[in-house]
DSSP file (Angstrom, degrees, kcal/mol; ACC not computed):
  #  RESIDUE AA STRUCTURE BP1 BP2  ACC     N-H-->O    O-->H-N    N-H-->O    O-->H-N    TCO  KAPPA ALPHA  PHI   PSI    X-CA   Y-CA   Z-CA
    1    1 A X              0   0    0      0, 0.0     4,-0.1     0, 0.0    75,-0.0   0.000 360.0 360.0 360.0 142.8  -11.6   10.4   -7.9
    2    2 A X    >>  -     0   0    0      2,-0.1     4,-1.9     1,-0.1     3,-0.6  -0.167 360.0-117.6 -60.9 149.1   -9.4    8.3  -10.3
    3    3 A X  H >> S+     0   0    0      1,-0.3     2,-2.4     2,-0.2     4,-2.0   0.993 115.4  55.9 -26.5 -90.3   -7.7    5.2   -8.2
    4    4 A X  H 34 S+     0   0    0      1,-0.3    -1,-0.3     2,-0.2    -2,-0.1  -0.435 107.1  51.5 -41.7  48.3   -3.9    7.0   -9.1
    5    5 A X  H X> S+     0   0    0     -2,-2.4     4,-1.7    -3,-0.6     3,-1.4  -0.145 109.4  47.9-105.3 -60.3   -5.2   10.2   -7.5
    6    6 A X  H <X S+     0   0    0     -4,-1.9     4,-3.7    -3,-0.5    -2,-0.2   0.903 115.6  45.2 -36.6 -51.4   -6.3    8.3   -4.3
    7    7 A X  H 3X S+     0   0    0     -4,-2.0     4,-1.0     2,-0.3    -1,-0.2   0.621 110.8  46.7 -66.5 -20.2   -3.2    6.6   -4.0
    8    8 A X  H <> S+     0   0    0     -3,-1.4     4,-0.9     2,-0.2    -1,-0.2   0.621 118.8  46.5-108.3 -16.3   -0.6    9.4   -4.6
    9    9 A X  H >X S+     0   0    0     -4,-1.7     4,-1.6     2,-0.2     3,-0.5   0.886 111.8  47.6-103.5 -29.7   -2.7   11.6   -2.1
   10   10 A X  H 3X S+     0   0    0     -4,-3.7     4,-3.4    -5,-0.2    -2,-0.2   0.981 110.4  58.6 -54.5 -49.2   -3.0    8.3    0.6
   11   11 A X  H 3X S+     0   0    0     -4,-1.0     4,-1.7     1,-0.2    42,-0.3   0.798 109.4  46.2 -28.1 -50.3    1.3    8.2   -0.2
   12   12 A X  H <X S+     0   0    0     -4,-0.9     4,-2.5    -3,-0.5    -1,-0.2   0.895 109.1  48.2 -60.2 -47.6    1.4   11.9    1.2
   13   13 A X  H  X S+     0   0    0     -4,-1.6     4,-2.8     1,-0.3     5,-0.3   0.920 116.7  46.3 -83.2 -38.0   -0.5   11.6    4.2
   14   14 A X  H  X S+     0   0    0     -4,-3.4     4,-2.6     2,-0.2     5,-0.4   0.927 113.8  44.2 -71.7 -27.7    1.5    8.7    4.9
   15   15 A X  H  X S+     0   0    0     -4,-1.7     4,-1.6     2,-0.2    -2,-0.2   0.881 115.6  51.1 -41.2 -43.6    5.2   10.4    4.1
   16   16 A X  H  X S+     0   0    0     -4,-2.5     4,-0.7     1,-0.2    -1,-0.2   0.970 110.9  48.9 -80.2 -38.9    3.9   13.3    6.0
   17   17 A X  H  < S+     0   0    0     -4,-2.8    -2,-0.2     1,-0.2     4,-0.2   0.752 109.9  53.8 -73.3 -24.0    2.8   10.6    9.3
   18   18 A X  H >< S+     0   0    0     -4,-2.6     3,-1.4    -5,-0.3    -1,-0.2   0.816 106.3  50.5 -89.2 -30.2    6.1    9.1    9.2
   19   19 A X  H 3< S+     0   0    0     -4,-1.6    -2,-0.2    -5,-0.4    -1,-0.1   0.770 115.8  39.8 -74.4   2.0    8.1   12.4    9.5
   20   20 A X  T 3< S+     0   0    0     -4,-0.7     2,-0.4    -3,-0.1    -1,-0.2   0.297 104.5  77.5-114.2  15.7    6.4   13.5   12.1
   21   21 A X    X>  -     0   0    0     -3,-1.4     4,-2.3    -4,-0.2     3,-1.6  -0.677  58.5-169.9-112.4  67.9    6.3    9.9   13.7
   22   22 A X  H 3> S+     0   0    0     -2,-0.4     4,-5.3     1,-0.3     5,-0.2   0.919  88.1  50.1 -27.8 -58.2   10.1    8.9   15.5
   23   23 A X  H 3> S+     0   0    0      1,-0.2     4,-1.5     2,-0.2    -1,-0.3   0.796 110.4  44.4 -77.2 -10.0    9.2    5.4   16.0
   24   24 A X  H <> S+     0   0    0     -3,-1.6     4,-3.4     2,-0.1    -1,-0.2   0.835 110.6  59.1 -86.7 -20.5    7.9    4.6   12.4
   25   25 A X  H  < S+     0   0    0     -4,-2.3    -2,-0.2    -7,-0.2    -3,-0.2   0.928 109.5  41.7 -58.5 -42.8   11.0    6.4   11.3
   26   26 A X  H  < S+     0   0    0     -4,-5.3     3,-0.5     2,-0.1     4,-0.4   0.884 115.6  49.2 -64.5 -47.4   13.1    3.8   13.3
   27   27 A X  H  < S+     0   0    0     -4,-1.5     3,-0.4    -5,-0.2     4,-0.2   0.935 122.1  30.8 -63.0 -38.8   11.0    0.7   12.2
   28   28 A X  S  < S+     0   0    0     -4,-3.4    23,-1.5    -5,-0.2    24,-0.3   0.383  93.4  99.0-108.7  32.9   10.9    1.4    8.3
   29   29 A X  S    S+     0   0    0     -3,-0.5    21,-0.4     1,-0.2    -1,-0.2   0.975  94.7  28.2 -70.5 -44.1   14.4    3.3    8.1
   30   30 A X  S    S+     0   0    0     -3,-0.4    -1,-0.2    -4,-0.4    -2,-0.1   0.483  99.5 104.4 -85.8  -2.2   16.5    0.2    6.9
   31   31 A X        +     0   0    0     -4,-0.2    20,-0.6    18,-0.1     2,-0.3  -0.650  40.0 178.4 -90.7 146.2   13.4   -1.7    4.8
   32   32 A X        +     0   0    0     17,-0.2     2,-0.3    18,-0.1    17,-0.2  -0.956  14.1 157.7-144.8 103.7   13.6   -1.4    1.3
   33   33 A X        -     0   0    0     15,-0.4    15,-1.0    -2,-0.3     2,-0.6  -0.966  32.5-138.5-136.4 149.3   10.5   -3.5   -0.4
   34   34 A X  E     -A   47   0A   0     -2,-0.3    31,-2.4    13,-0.2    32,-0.8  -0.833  21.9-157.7 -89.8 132.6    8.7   -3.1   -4.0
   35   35 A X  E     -Ab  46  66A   0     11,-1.1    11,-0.7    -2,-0.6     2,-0.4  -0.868   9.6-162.7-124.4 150.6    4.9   -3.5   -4.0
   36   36 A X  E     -Ab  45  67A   0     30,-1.4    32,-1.3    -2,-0.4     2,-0.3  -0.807   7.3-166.4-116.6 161.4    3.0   -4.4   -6.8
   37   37 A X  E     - b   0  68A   0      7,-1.4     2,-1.4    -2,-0.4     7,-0.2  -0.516   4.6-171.9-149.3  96.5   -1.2   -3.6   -6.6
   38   38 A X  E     + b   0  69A   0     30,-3.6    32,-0.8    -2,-0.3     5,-0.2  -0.637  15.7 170.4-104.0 120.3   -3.2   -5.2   -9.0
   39   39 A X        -     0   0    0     -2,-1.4     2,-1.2     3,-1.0    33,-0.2   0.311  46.2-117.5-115.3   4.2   -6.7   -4.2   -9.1
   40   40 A X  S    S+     0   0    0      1,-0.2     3,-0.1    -3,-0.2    31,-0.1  -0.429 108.5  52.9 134.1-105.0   -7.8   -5.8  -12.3
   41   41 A X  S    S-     0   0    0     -2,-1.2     2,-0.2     1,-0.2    -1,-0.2   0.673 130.7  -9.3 -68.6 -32.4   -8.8   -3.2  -14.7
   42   42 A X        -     0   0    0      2,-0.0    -3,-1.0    -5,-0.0    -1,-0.2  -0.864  62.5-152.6 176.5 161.5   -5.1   -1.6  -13.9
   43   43 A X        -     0   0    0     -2,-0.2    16,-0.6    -5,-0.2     2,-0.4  -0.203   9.6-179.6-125.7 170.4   -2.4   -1.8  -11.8
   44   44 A X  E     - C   0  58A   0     14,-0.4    -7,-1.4    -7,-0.2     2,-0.3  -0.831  13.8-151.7-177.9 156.8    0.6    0.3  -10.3
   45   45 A X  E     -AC  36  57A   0     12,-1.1    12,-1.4    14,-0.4    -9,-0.2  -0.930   9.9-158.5-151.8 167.5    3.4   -0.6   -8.0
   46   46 A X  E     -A   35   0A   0    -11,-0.7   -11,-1.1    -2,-0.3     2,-0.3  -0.197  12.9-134.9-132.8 164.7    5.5    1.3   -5.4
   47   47 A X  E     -AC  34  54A   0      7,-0.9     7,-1.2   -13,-0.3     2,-0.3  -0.895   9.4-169.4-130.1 138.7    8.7    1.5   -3.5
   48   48 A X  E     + C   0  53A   0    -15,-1.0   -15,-0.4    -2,-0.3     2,-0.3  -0.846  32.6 137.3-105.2 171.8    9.1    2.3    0.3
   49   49 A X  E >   + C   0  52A   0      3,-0.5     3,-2.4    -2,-0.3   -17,-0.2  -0.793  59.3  32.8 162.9 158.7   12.6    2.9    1.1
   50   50 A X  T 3  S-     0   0    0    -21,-0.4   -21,-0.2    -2,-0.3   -20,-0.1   0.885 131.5 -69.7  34.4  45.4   14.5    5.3    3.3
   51   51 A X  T 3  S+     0   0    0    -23,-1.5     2,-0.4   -20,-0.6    -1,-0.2   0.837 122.5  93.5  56.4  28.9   10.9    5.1    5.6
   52   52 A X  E <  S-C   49   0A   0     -3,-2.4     2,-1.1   -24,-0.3    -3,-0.5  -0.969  74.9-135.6-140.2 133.2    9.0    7.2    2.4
   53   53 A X  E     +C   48   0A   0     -2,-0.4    -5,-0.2   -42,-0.3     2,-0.2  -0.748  38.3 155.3 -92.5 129.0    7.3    5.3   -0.3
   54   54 A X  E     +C   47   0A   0     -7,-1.2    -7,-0.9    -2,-1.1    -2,-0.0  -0.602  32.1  78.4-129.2-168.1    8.0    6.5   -3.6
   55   55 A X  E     -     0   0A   0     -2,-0.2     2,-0.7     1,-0.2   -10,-0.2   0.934  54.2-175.7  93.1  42.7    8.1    5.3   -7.5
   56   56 A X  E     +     0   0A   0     -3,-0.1     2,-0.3   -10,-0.1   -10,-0.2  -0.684  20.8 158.9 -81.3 111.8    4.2    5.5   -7.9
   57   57 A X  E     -C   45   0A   0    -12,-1.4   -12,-1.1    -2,-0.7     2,-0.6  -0.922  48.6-108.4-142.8 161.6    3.8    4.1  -11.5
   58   58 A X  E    S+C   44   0A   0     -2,-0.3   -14,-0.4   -14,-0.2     2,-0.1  -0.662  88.0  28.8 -82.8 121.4    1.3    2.6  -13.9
   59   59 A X  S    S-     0   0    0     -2,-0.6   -14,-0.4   -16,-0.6    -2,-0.2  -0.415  88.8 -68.3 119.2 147.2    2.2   -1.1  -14.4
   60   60 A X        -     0   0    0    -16,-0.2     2,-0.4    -2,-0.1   -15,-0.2  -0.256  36.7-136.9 -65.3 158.7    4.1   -4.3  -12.2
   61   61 A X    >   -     0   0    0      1,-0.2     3,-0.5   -17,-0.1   -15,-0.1  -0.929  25.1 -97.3-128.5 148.1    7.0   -4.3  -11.5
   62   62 A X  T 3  S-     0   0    0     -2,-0.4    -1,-0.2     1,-0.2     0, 0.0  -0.134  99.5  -1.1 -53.3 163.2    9.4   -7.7  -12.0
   63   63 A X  T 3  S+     0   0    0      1,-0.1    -1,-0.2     2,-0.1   -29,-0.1   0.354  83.6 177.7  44.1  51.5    9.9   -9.6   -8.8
   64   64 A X    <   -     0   0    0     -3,-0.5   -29,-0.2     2,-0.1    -1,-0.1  -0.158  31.2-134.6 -76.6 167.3    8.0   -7.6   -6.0
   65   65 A X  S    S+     0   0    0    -31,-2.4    34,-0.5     1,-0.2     2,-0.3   0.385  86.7  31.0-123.6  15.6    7.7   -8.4   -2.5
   66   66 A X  E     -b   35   0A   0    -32,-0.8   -30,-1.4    32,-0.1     2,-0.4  -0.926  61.1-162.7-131.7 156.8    4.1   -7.7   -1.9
   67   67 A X  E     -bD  36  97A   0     30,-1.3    30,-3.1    -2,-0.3     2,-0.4  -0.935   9.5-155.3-148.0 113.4    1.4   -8.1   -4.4
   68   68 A X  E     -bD  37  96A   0    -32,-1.3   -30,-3.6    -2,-0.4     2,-0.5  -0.819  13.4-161.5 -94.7 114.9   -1.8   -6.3   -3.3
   69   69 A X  E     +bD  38  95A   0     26,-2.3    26,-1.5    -2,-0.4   -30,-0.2  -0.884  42.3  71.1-109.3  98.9   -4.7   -8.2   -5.2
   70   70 A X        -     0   0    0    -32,-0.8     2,-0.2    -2,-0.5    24,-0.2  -0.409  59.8 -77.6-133.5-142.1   -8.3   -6.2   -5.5
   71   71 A X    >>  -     0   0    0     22,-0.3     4,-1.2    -2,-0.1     3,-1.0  -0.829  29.2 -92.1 173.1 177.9   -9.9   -3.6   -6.9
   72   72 A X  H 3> S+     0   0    0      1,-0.2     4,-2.1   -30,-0.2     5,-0.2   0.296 118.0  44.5   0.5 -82.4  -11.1   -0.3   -7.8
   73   73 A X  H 3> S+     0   0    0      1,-0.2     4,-1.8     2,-0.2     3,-0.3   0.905 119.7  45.3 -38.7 -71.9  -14.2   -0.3   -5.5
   74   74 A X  H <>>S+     0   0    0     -3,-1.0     4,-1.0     1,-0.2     5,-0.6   0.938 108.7  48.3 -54.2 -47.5  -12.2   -1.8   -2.6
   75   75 A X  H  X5S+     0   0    0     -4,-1.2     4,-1.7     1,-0.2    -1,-0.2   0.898 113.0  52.8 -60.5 -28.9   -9.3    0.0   -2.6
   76   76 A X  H  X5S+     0   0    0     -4,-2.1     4,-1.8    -3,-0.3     6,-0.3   0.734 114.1  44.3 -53.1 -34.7  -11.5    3.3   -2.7
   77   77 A X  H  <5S+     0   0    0     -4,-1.8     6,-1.8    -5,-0.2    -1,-0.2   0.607 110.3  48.2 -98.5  -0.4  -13.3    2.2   -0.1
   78   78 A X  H  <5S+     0   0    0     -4,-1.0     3,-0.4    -5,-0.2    -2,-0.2   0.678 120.5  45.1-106.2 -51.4  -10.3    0.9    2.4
   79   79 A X  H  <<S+     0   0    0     -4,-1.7    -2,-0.2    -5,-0.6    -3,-0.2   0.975 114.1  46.1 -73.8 -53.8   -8.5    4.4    1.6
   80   80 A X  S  < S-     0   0    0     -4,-1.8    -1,-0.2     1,-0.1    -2,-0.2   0.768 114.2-124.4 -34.0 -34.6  -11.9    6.4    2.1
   81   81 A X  S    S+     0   0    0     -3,-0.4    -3,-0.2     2,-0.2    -4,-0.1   0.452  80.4 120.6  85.1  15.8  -12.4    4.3    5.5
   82   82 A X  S    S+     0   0    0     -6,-0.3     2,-0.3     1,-0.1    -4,-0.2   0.839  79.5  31.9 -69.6  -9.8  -15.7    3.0    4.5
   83   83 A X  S    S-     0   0    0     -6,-1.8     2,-0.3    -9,-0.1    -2,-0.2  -0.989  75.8-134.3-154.2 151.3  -14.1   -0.8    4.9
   84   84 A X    >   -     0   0    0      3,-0.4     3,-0.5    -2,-0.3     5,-0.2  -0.743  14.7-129.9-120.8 122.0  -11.6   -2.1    7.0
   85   85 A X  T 3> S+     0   0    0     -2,-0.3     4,-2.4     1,-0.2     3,-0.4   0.888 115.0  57.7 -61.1 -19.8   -8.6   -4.4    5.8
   86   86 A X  T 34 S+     0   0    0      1,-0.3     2,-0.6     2,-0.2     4,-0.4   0.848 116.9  41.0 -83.4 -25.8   -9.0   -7.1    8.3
   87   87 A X  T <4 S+     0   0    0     -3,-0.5    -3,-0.4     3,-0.2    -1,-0.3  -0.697 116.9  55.5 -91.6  83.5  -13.4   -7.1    6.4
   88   88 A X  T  4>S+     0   0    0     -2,-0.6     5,-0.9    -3,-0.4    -2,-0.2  -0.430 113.3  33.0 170.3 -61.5  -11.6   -6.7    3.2
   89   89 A X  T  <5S+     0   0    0     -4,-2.4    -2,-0.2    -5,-0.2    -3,-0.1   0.567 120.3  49.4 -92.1  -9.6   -9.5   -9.5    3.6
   90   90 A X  T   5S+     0   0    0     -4,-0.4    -3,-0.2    -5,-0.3    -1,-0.2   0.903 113.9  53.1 -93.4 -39.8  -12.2  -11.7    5.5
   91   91 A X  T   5S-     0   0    0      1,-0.1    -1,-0.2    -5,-0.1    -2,-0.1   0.304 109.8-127.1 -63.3  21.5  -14.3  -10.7    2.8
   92   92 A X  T   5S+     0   0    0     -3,-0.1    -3,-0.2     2,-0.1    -1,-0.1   0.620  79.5 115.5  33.5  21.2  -12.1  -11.8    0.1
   93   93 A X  S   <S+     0   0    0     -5,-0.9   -22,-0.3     1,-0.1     2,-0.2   0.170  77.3  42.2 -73.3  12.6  -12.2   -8.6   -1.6
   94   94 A X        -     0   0    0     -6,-0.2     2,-0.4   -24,-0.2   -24,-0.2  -0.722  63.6-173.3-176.2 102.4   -8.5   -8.2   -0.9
   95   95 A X  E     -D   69   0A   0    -26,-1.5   -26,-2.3    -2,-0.2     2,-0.8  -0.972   3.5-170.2-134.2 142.8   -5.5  -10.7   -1.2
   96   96 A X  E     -D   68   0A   0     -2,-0.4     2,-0.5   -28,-0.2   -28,-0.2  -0.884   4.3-170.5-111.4 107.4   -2.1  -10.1   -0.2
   97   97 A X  E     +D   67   0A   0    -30,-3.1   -30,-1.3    -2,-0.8     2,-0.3  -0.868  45.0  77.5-121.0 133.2    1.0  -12.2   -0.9
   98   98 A X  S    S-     0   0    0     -2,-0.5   -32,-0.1   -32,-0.2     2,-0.1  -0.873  85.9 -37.5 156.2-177.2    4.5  -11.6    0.8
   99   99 A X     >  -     0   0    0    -34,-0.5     4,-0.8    -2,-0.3   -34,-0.0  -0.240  55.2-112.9 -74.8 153.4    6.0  -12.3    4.3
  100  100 A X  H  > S+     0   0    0      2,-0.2     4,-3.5     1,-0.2     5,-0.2   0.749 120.3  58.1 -45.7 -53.8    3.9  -12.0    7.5
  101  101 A X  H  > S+     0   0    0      1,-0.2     4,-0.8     2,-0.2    -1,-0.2   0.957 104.2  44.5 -44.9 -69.1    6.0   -9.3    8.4
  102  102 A X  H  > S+     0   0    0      2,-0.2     4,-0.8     1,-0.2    -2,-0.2   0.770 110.6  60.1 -63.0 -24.0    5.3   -7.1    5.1
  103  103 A X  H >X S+     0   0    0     -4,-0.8     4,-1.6     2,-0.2     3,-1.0   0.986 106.9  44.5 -32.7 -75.2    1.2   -7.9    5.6
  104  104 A X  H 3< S+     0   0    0     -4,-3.5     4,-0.2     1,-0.3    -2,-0.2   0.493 113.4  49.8 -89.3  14.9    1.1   -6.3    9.2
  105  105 A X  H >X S+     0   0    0     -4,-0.8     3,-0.9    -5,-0.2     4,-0.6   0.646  98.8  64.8 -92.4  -2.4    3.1   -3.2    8.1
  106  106 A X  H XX S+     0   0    0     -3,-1.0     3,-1.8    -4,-0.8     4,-0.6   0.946  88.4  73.2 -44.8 -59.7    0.8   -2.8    5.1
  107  107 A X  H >< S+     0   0    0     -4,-1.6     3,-0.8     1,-0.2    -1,-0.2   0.841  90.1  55.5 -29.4 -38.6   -1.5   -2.2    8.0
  108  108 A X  H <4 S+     0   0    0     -3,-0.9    -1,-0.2    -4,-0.2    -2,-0.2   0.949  96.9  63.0 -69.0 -33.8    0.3    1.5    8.6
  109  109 A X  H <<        0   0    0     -3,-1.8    -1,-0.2    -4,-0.6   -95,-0.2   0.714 360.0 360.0 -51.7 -19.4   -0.4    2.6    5.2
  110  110 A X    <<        0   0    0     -3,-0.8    -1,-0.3    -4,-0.6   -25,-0.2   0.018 360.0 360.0 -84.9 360.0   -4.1    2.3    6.0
């Protein structure tokens, strides 16, 4: 399955796990952040806002406030569950630049 197919069906399952979720609806109600993901061979970035990430598109976006650094293989395999970010990231297979903050909520997307 294409990357962009993986990614717009991980988007759902999480959209659909924060509406049915109060307290992630209360943590990500006000945060409004742009993600970039650049895997290499191609790229997308994101919005969350109003506690749904949306904007799924081919291409960076100017000034983001995470930048998800992999690729293909890994990200397939972190959304599949065959790898675990915390091996991901130990492995260097995975680098992430932003605040502390935006790091361990990445973790819920996961």
């Amino acid at each position: 399955m294409p990357v962009k197919d993986l990614l717009e069906e991980t988007i759902a399952k999480f959209n659909a796990k924060v509406e049915k979720d109060e307290n992630l609806q209360k943590e990500l109600e006000c945060i409004k952040k742009r993600a970039n993901l650049d895997l290499g061979t191609e790229s997308y970035s994101f919005e969350l806002s109003c506690g749904k990430i949306h904007s799924l598109q081919e291409g960076m976006v100017a000034e983001p406030d995470i930048t998800i650094t992999s690729d293909p293989k890994t990200v397939e395999d972190l959304i599949n569950g065959k790898m675990k970010p915390m091996k991901a990231w130990a492995l260097k297979k995975i680098k992430i630049k932003g605040s502390l903050e935006d790091v361990m909520r990445l973790r819920k997307f996961f």
